[in-house]
GUGUFI-346360 format. One line per field, with one value per residue: x, y, z of N, C-alpha, C in turn. Coordinates in steps of 0.001 Angstrom, whole numbers. Layout:
n_px X, ...
n_py Y, ...
n_pz Z, ...
ca_px X, ...
ca_py Y, ...
ca_pz Z, ...
c_px X, ...
c_py Y, ...
c_pz Z, ...
This chain:
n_px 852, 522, 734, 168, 511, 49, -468, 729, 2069, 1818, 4639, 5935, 5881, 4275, 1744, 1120, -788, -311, -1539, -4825, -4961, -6740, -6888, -6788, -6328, -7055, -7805, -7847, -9950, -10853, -13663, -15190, -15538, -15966, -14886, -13990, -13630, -11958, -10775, -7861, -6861, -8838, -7224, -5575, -4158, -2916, -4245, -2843, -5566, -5492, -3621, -4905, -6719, -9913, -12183, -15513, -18730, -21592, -24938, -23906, -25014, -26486, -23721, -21924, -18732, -17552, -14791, -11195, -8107, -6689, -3711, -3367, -6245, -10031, -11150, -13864, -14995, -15756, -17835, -17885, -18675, -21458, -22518, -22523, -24098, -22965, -22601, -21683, -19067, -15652, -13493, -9830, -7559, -4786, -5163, -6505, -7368, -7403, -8512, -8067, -9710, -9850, -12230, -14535, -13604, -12975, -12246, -12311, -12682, -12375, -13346, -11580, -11548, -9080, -6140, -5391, -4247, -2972, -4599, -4336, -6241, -7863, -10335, -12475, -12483, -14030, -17417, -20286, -23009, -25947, -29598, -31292, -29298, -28382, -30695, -30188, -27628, -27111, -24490, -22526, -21313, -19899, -18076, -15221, -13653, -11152, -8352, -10499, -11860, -14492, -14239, -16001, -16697, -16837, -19253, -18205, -19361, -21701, -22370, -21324, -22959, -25405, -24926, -24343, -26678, -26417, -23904, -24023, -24945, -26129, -27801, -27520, -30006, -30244, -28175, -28801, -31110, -28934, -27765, -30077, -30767, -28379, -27822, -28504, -31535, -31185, -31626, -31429, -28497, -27003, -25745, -23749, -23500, -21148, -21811, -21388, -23016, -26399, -27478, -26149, -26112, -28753, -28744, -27334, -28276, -30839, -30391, -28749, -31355, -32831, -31623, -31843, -30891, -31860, -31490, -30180, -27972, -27320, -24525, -23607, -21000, -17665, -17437, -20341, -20201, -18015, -18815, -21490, -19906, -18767, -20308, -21797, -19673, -19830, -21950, -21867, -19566, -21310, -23003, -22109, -22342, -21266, -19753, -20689, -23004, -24282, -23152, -23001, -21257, -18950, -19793, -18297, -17610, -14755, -14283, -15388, -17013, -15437, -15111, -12678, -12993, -10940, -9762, -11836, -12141, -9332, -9345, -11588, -10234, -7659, -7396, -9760, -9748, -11423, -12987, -14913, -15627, -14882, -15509, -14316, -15721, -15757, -14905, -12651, -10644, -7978, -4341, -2508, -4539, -5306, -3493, -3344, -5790, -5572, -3506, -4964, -6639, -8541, -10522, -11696, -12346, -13921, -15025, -17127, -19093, -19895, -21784, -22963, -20284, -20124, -22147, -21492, -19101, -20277, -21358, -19700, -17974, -19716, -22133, -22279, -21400, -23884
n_py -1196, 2172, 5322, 8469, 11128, 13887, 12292, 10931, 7982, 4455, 2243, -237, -2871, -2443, -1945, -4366, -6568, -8872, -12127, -12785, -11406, -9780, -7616, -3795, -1803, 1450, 4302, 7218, 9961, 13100, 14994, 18299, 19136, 16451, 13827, 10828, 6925, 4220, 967, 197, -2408, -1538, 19, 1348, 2758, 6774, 9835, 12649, 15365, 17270, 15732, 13772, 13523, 13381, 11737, 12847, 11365, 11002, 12309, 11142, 8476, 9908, 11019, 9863, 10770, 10288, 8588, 7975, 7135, 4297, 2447, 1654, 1074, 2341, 3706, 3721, 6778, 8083, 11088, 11955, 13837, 14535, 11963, 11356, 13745, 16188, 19472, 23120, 23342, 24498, 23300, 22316, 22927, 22207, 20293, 18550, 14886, 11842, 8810, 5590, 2780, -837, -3719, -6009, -6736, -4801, -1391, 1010, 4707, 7249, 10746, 12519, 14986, 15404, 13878, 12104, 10607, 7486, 4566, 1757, -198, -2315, -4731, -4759, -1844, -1148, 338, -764, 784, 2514, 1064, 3606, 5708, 4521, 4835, 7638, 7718, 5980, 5196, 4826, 2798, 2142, 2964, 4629, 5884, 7900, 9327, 11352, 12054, 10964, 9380, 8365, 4845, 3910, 2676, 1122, -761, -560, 2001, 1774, -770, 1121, 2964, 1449, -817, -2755, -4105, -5172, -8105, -10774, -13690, -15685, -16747, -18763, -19939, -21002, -22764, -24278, -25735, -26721, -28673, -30001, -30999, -32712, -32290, -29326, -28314, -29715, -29091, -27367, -24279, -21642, -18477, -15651, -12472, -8628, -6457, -5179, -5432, -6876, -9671, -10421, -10453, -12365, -14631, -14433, -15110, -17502, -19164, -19240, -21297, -22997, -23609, -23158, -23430, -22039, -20089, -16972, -14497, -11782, -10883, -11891, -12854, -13712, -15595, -17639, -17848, -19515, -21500, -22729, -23534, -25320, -27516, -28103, -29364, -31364, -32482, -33448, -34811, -36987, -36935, -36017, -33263, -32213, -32446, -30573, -28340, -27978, -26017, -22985, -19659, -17104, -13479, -11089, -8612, -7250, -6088, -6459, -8795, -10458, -11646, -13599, -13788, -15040, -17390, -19087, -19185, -21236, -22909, -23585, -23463, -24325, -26688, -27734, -29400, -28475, -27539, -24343, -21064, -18478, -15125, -12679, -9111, -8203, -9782, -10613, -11365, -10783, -11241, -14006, -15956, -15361, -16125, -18564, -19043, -19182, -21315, -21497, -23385, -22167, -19681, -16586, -14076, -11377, -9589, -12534, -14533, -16856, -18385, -19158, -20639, -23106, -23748, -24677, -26848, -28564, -28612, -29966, -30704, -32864, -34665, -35582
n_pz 0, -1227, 458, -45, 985, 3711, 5881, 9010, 9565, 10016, 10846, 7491, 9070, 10883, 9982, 8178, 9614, 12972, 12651, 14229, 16473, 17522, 16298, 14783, 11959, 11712, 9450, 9116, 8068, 7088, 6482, 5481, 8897, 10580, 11455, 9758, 9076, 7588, 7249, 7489, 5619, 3217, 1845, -815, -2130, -2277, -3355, -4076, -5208, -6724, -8766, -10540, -13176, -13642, -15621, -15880, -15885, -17801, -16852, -14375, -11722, -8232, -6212, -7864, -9562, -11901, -13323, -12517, -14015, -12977, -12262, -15381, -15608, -15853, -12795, -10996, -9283, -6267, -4947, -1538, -193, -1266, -991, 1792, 2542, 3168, 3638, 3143, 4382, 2965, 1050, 1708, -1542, -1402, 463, -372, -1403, -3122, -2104, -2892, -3348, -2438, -2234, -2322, -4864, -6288, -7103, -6022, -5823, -3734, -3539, -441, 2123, 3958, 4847, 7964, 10092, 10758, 13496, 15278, 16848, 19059, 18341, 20355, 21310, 19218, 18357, 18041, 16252, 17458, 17102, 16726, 15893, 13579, 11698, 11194, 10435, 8277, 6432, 8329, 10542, 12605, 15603, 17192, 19377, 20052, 21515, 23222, 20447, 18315, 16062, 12680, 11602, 7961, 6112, 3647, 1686, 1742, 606, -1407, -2433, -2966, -4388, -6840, -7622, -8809, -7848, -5615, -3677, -4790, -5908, -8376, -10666, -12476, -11881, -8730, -10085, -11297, -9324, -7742, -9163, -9051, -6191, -2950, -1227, 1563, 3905, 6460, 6704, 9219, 9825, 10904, 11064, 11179, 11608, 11362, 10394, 9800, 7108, 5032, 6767, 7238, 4095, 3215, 4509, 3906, 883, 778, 2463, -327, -1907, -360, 2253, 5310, 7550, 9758, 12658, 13642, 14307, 15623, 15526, 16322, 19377, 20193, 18316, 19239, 21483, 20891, 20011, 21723, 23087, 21567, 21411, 24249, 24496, 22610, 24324, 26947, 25728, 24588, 21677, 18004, 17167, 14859, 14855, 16282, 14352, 11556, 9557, 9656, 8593, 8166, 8991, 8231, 9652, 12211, 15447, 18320, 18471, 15765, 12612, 11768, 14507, 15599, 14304, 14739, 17188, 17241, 15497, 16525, 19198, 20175, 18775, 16439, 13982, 12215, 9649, 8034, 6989, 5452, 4769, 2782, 1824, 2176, 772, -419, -1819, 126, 2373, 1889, 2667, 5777, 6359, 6343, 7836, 10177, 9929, 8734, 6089, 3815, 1464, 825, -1555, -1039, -3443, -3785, -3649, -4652, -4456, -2268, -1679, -3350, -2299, 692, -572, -1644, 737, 3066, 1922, -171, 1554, 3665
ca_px 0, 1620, 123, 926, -321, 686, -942, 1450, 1490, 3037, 5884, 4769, 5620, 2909, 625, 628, -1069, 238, -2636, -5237, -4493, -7801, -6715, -7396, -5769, -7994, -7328, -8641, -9683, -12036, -14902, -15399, -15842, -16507, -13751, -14125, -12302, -11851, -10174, -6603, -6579, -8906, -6857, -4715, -3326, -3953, -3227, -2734, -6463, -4954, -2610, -5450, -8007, -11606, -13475, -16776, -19835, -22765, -26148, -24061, -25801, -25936, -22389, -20916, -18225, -16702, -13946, -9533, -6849, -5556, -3269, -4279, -7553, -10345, -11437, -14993, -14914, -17341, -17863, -17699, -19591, -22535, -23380, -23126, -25018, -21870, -22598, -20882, -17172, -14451, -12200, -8715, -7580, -3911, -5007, -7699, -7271, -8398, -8622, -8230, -9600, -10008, -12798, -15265, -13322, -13260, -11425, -13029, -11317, -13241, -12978, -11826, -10767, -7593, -5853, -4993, -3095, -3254, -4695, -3961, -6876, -8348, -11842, -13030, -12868, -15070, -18935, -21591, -23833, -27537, -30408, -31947, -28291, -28463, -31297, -29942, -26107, -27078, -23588, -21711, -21490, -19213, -17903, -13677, -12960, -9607, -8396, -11732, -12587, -14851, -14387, -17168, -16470, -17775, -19490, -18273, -19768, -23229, -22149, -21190, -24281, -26366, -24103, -24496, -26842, -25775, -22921, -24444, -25203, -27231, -27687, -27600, -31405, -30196, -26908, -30309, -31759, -28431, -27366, -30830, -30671, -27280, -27843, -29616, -31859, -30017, -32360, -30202, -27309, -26562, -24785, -23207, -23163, -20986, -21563, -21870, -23779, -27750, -28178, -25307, -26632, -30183, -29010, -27306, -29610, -31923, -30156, -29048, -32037, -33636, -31366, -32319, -29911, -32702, -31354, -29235, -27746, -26725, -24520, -23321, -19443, -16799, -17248, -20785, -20155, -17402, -19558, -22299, -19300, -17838, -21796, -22093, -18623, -19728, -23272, -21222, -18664, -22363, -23656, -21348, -22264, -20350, -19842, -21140, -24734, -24989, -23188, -22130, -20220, -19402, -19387, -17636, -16948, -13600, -14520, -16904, -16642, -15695, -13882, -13195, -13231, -9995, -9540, -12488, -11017, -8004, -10111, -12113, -9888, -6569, -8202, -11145, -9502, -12718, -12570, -15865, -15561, -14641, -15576, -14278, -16746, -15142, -14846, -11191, -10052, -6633, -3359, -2265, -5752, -5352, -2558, -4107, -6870, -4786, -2622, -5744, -7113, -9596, -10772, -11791, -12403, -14526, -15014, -18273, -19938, -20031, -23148, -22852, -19165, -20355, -22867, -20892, -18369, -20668, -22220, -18295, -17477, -20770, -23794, -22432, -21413, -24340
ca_py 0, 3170, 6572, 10197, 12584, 14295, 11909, 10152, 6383, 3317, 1688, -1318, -4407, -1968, -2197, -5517, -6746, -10500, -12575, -13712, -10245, -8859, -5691, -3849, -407, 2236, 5006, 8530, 11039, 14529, 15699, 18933, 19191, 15300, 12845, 9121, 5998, 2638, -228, 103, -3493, -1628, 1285, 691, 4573, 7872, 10706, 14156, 15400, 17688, 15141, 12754, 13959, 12863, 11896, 12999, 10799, 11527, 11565, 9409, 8054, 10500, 11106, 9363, 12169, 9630, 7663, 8337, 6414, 3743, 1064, 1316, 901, 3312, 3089, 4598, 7399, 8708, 12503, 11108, 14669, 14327, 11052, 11729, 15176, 17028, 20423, 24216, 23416, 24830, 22045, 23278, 22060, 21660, 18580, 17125, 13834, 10553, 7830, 4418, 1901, -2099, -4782, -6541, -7237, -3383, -546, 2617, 5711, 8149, 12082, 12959, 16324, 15263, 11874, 12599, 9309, 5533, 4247, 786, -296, -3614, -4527, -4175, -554, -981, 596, -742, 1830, 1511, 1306, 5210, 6318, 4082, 5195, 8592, 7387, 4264, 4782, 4398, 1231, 1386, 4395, 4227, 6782, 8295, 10923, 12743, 11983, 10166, 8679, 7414, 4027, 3878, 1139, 1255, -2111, -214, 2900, 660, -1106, 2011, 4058, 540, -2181, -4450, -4888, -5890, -9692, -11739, -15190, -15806, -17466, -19696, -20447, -21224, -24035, -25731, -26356, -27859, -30214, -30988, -31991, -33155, -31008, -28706, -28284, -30259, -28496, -26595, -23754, -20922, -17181, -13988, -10879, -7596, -5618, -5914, -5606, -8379, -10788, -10616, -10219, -13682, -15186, -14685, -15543, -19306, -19945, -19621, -22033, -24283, -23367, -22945, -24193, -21058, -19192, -16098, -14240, -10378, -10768, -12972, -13555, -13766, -17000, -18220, -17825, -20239, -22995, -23201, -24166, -26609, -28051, -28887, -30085, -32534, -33726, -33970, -35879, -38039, -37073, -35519, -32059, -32165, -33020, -29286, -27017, -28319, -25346, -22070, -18738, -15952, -12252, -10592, -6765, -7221, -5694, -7373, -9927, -10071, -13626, -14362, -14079, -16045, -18674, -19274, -19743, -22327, -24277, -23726, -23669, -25725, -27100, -28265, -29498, -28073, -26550, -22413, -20192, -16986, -14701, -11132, -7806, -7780, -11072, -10699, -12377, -10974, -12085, -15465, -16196, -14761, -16958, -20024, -19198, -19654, -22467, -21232, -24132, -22067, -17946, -16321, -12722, -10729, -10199, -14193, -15666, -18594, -19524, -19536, -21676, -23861, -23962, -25180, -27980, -28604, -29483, -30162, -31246, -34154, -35889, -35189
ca_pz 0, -868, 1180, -1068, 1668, 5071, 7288, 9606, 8967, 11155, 9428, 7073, 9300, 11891, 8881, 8275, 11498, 13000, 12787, 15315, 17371, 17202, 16281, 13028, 12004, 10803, 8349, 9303, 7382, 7245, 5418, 6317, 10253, 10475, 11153, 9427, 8928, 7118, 7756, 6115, 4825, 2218, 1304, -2187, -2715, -1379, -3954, -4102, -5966, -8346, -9577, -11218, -13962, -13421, -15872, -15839, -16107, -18573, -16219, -13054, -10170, -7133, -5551, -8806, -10185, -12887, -13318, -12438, -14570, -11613, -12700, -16526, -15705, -14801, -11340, -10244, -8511, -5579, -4021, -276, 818, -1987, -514, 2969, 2709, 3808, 2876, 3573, 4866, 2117, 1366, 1070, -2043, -820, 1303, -673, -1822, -3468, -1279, -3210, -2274, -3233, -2030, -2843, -5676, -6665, -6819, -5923, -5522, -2822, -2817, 496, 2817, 4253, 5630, 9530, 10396, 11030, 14110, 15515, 17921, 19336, 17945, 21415, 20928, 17980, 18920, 17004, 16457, 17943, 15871, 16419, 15171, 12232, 10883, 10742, 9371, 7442, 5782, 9023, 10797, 14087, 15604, 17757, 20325, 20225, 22800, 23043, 19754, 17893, 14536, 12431, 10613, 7037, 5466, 2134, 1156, 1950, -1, -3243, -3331, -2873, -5468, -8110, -6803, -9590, -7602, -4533, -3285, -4833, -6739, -10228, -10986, -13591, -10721, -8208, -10667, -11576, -7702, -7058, -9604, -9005, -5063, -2671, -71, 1890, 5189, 7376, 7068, 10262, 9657, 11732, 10564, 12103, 10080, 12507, 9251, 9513, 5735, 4814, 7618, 6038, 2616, 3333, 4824, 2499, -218, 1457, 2046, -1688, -2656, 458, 3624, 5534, 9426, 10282, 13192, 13699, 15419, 14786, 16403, 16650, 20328, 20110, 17674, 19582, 22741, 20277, 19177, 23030, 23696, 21093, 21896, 25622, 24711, 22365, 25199, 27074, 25410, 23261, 20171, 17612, 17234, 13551, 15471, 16612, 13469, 10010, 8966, 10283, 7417, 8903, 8376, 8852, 10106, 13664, 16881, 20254, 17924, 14590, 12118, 11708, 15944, 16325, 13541, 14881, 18577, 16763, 15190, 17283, 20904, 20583, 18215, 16176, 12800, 11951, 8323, 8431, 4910, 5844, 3626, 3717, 787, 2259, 169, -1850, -1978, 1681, 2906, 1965, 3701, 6994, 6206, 5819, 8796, 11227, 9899, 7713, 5354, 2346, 1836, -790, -1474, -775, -3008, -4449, -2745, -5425, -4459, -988, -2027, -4238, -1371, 1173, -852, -1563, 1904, 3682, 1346, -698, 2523, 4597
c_px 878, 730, 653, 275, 601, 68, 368, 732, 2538, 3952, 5170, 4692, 4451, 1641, 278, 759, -549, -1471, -3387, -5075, -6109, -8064, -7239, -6459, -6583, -7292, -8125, -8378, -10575, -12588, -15783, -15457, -15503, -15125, -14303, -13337, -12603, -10934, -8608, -6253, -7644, -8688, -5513, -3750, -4025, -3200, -3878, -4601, -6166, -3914, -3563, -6716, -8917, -12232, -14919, -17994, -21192, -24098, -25245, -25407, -25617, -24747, -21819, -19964, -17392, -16342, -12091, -8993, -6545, -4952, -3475, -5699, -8527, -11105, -13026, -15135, -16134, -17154, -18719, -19540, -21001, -23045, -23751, -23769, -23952, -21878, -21763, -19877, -16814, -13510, -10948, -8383, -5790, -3597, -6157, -7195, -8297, -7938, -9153, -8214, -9206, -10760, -13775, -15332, -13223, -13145, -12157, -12656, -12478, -12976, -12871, -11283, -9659, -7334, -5428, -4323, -4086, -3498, -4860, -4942, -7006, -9791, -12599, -13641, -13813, -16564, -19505, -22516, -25065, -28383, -30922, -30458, -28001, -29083, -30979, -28436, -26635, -25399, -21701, -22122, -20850, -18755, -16332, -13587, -11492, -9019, -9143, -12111, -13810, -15048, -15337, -16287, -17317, -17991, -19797, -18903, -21165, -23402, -21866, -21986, -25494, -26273, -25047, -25346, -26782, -24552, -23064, -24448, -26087, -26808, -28318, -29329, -31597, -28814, -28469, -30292, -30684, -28000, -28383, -31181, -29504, -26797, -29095, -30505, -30738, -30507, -31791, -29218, -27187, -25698, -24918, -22555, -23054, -20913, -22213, -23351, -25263, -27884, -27202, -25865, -27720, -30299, -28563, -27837, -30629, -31527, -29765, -29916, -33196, -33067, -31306, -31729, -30534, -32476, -29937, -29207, -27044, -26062, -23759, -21999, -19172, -16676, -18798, -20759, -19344, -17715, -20694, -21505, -18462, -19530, -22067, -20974, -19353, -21216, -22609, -20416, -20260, -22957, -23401, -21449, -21362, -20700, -20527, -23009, -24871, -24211, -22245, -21067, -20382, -18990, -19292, -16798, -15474, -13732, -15621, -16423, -16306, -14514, -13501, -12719, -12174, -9279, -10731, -12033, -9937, -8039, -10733, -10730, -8241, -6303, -8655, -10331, -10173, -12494, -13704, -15145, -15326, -14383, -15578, -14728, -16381, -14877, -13231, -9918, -9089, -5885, -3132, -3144, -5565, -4440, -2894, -5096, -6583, -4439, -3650, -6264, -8248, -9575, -11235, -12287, -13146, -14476, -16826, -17803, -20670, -20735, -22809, -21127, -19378, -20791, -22179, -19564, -18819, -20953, -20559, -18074, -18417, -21736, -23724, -21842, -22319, -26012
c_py 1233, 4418, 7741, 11158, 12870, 13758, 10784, 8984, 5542, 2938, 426, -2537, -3975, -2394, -3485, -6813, -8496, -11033, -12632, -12593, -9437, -7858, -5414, -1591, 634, 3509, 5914, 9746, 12209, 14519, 16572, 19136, 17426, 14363, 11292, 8397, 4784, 2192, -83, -914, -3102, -651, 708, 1998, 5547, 8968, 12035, 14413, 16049, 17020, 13739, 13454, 13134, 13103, 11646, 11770, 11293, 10998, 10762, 9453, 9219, 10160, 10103, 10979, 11459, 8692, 8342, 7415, 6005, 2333, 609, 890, 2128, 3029, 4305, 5367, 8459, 9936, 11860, 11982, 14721, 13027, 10819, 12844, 16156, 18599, 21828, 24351, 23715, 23392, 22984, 22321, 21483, 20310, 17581, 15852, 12900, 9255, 6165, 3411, 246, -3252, -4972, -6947, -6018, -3239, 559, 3651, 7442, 9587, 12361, 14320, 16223, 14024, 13182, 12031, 7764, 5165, 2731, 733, -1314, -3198, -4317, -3201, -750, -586, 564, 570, 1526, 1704, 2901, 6150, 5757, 4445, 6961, 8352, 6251, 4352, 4680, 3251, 1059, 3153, 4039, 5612, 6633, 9803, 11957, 12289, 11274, 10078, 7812, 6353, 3936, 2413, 1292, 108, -1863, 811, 2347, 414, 173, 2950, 2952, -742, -3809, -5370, -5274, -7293, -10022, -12943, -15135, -16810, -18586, -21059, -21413, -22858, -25268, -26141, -26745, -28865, -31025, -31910, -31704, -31700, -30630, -28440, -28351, -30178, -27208, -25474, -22226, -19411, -15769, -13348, -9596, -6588, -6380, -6275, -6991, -9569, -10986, -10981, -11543, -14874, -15895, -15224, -17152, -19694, -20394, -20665, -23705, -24708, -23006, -22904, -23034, -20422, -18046, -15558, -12704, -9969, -11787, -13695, -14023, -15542, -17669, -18612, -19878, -21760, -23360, -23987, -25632, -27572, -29079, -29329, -31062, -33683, -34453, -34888, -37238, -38029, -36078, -34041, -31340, -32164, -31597, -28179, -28252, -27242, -24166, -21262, -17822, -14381, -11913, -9391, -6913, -7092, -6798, -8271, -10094, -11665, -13859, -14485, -15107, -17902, -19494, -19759, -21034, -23798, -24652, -23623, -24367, -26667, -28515, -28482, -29173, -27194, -25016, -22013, -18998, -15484, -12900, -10257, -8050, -8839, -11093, -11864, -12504, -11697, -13297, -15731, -16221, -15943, -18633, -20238, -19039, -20533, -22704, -22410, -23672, -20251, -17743, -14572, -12404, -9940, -11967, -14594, -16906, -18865, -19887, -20627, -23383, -24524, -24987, -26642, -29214, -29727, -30071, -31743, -32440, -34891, -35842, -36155
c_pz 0, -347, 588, 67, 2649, 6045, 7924, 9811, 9771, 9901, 8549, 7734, 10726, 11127, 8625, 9492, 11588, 13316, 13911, 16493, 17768, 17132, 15061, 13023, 10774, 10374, 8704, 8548, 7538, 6269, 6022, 7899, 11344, 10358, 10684, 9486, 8447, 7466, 6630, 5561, 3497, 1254, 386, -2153, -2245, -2094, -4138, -5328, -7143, -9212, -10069, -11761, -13718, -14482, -16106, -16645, -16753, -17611, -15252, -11940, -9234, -6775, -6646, -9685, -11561, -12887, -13378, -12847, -12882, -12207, -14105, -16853, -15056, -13549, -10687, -9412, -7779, -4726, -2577, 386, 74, -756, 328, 3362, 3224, 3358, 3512, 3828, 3374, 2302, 225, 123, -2158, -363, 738, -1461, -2528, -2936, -2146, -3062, -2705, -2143, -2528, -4569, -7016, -6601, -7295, -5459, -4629, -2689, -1505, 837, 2415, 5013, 7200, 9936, 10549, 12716, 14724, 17350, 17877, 18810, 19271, 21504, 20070, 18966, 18127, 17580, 16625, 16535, 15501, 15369, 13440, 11399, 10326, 9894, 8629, 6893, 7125, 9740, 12594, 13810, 16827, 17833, 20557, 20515, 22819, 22051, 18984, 15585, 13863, 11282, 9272, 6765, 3868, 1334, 703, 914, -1466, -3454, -3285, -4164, -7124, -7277, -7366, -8717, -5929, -4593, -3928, -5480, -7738, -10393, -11188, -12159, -9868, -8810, -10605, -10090, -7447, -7692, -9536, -7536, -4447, -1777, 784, 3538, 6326, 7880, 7912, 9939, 10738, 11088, 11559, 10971, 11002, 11489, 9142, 7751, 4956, 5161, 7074, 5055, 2139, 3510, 3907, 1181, -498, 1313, 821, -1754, -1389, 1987, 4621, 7439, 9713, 11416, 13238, 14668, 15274, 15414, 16441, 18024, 20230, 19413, 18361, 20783, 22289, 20187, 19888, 23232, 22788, 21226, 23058, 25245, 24059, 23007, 26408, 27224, 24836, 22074, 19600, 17409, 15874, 13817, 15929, 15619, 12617, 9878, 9824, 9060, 8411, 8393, 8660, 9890, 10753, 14856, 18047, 19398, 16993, 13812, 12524, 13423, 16325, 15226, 14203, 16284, 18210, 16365, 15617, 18857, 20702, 19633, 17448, 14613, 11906, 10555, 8496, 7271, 5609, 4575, 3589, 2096, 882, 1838, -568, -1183, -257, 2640, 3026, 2732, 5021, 7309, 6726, 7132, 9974, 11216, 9226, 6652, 3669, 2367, 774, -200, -1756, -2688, -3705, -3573, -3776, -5361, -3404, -1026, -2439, -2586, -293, 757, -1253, -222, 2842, 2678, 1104, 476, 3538, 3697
């Protein structure tokens, strides 16, 4: 990841966090008055604004301003303060930037203020936000106090599909038909879902069970699930049966308060040390990712938003032996 601005930044072996830590290092920046922040596992480049032409979109979407040359390719670019209603502050244009990003298999390049620095917290810190505050931010998600302040987390995942909702979640129709003629029912299969994001968790949900995944729990944090798969553990020693008798698989986010996947992963299957299946289902999926993935014990990873590899995945390691 290279950073072009004046925000003070840890060095890179700070940046790239040691696994299983349950930390996460967020990326702060301004818009107008208003401090924010993402997750720096999904920040690609951060460049000067007058040093990349924009161009312009015929008719875009709200808060669409174009497209910026990144990497020989052009990369979609979104006015941060259009979409969050940000109106009246002067942005100096000294410190404004474009904030590029990359997940969900996408590279989107964000007008912002100004970068401020890198912060290196535990998910602990993380504060889901309640519901009365949601309905007024929908495009923030968690909120990390730092000396006095408070920083809102974005949920760019929410802001993508709102911007384009082609590129949201769903399942292919035709995908649908050929997985139910190609196995059996799916009912049976137990499965085990952390995802802190109401509209994800739902949007999952729902989309499982069209195609027949129907026997799900939820749980909206990594301890929260790990709380769920210490319980089905000891009802298994219990009882004598196997641990496969209370969760087939578990699908798991990366980015959730209190704990986050790859700490509750790495609890699962290097504490309990449970051989229960683990599809770590996450926007923040590259090369470094995998690795990460690997090195907790993760059994297989997909990227948000692929509902049909999930799918395909599950029936993979679950269905046809069940």
């Amino acid at each position: 990841m290279a950073i072009h601005s004046n925000a003070s930044t840890s060095n890179k072996t700070d940046i790239l966090l040691e696994v299983g830590t349950n930390e996460v290092e967020i990326f702060e920046f301004t818009l107008g008055d208003h401090r924010y922040g993402v997750n720096v596992a999904k920040v690609n480049q951060i460049i000067q604004r007058d040093q990349v032409k924009i161009t312009r979109a015929d008719l875009p979407p709200h808060g669409v301003l174009g497209s910026i040359p990144f990497r020989g390719k052009p990369a979609m670019t979104l006015d941060l303060r259009a979409i969050l209603g940000i109106e009246g502050e002067e942005i100096d244009p000294s410190r404004a930037l474009m904030l590029v990003t990359q997940f969900n298999d996408q590279v989107v390049a964000f007008a912002i203020d100004a970068a401020e620095r890198i912060h290196r917290v535990s998910w602990n810190s993380f504060e889901p936000i309640s519901s009365s505050f949601s309905q007024d931010n929908p495009f923030v998600n968690g909120i990390v106090r730092i000396e006095d302040q408070l920083i809102l987390i974005l949920d760019l995942e929410y802001i993508l599909t709102l911007v384009n909702p082609d590129l949201g979640m769903h399942v292919d129709a035709k995908k649908i038909q050929h997985i139910e003629e190609k196995y059996k029912p799916r009912d049976h299969i137990r499965i085990l879902f952390a995802e802190d994001s109401n509209m994800i968790r739902n949007m999952v949900q729902r989309q499982l069970a069209e195609v027949g995944f129907t026997n799900m729990e939820l749980a909206t944090n990594g301890k929260e699930a790990l709380d769920k798969v210490k319980g089905y553990a000891r009802e298994a020693e219990e009882t004598g049966k196997p641990i496969s008798d209370f969760v087939d698989l578990i699908l798991t986010d990366i980015e959730m308060p209190i704990m986050d996947g790859l700490t509750f992963c790495k609890s699962v299957k290097k504490e309990l040390k449970l051989s229960t299946p683990v599809i770590v289902f996450s926007s923040l999926i590259n090369d470094q990712m995998e690795d990460k993935c690997r090195s907790v014990g993760a059994d297989f990873w997909g990227t948000k938003p692929k509902v049909n590899l999930i799918v395909d995945l599950i029936d993979e390691l679950v269905v046809q032996d069940n």
